[in-house]
N, CA, C and O of each residue as an XYZ file, in Angstrom:
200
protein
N     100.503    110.613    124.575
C     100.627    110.413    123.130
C     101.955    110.988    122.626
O     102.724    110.413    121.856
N     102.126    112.265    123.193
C     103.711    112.805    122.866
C     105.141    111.872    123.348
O     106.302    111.886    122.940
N     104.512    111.165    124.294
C     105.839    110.383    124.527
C     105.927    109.297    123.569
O     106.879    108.855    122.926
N     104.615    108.951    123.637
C     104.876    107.364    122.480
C     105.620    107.552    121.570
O     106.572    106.809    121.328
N     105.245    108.846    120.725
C     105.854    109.067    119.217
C     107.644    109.576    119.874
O     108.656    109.239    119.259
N     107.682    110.254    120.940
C     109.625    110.083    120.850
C     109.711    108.995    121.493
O     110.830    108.973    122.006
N     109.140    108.082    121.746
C     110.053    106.860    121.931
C     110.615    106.420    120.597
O     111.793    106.312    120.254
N     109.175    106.123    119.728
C     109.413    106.138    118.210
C     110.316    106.296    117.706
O     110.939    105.589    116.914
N     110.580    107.688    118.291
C     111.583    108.319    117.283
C     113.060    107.957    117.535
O     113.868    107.754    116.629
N     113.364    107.888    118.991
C     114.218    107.232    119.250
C     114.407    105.725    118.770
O     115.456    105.258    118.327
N     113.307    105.109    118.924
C     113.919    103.783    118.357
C     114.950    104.147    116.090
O     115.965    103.834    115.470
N     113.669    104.943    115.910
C     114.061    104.704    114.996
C     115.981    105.351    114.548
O     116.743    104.903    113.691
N     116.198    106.501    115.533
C     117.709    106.377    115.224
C     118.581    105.496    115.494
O     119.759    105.606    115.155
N     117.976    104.248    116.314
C     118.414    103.292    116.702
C     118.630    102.216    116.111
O     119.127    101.209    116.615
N     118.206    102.383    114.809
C     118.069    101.764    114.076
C     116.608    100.653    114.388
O     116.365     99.822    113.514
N     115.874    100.693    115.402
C     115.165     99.569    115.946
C     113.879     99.405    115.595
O     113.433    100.513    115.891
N     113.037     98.833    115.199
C     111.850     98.708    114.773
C     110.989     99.052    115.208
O     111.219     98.623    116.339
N     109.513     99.809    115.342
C     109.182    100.276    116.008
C     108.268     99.176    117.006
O     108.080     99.228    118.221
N     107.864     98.336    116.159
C     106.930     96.926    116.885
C     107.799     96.278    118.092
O     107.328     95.532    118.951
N     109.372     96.763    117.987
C     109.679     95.662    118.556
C     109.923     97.049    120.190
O     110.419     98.173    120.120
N     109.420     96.423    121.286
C     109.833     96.647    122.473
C     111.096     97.021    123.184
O     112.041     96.254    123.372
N     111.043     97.936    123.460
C     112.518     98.644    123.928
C     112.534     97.867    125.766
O     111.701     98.422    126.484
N     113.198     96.950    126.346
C     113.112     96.306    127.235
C     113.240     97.387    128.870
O     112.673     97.541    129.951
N     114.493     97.946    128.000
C     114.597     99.380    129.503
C     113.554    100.167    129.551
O     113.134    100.448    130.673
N     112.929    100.674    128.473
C     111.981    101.861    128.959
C     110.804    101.066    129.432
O     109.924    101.478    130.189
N     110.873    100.168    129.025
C     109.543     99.401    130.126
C     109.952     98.997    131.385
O     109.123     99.085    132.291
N     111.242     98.503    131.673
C     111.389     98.451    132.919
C     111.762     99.860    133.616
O     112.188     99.786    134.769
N     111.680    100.717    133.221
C     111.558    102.432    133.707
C     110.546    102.484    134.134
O     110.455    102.902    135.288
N     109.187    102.046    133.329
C     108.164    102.662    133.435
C     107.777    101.957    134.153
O     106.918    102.518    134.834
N     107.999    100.394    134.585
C     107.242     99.570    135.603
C     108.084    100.053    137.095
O     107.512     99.871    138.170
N     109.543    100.708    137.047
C     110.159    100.893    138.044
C     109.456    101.966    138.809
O     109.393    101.931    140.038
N     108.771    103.201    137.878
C     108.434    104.296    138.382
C     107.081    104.095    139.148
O     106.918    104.840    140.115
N     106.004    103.121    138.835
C     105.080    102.829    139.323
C     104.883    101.903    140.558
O     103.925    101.869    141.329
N     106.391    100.921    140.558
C     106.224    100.322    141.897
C     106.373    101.402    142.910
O     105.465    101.509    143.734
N     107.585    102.380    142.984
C     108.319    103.191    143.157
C     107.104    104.049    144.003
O     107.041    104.103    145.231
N     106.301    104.604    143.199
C     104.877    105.053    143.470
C     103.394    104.280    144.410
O     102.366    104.775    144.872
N     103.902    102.983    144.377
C     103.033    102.179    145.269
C     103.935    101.842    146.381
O     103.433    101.316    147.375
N     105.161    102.066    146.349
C     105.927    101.573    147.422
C     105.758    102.829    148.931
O     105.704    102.660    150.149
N     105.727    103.899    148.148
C     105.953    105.226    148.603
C     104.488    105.445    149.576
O     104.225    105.603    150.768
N     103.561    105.324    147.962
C     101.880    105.393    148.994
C     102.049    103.990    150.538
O     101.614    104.171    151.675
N     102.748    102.787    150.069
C     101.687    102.162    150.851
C     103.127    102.201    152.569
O     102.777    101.583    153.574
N     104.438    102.900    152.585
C     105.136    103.378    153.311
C     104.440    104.503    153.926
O     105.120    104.972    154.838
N     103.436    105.048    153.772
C     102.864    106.610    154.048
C     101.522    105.875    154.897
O     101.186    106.418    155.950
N     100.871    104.817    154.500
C      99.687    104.628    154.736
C     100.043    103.626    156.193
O      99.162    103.470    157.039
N     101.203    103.092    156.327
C     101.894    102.415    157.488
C     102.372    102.957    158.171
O     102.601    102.441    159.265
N     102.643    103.842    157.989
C     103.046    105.050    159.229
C     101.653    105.901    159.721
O     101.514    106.353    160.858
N     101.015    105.979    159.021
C      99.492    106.505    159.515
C      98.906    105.741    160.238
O      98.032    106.201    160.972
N      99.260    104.069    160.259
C      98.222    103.327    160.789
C      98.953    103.169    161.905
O      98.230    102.748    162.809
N     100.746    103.413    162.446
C     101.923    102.757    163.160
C     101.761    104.331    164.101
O     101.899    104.190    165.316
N     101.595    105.197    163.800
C     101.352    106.523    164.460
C     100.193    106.879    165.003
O     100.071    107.986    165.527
């Protein structure tokens, strides 16, 4: 919840609306989660390759 509102806040020195979608921080946030499945399923292939 604390992040939502400084994204907010950032948009808003940004002059940017708040409805409207900031395109990078979503592709941050989808980067960090592949990033995170890439990692688990590299770990789980070496468990099965070992």
């Amino acid at each position: 919840m604390n992040n939502f509102t400084f994204t907010n806040n950032k948009c808003k020195d940004k002059n940017i609306s708040i409805n409207e979608i900031n395109p990078v921080e979503l592709f941050h946030f989808y980067f960090i989660i592949n990033v995170r499945l890439i990692v688990a399923f590299f770990k789980m292939a070496k468990m099965y390759v070992i």
